[in-house]
C-alpha positions in Angstrom: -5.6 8.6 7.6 -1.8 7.6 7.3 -0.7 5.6 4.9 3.1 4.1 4.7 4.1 3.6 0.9 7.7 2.1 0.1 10.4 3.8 -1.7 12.2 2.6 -4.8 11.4 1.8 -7.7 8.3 3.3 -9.3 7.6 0.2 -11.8 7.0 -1.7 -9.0 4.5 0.9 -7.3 1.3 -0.8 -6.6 -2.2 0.7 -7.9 -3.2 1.2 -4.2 -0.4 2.8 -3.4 -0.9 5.3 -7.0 -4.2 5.7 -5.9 -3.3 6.9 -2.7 -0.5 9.5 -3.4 -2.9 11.2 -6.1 -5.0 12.5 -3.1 -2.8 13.2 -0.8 -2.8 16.5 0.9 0.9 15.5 2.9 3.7 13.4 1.4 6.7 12.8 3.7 9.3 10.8 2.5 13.1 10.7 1.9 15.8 11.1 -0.4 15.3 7.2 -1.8 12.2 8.3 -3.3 12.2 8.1 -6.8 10.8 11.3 -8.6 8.6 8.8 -10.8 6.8 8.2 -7.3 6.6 12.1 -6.4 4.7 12.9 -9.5 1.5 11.2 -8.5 1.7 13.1 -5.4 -0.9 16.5 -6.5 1.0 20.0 -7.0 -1.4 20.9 -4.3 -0.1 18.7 -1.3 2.4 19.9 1.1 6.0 17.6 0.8 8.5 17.2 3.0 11.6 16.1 2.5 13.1 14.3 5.9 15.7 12.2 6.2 19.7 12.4 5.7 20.2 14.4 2.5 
């Protein structure tokens, strides 16, 4: 399943979307991504940063 989650700020994350990332085996996402965001995202799954830099 693919989920798209926005980027910004982590306060306004929703639960879904927290839910989500904490199973996640793939995260892709960009450079706006707050870190806050990242961390929910297991140690486990693979990330990939894409995007401009």
């Amino acid at each position: 399943m693919v989920y798209l989650i926005g980027a910004g700020d982590a306060g306004l994350l929703t639960v879904k979307a927290q839910e989500i990332l904490k199973v996640a085996e793939i995260v892709i996402y960009d450079r706006l991504a707050a870190e806050k965001i990242l961390n929910y995202v297991p140690s486990t799954a693979g990330r990939f940063l894409i995007g401009k830099c």
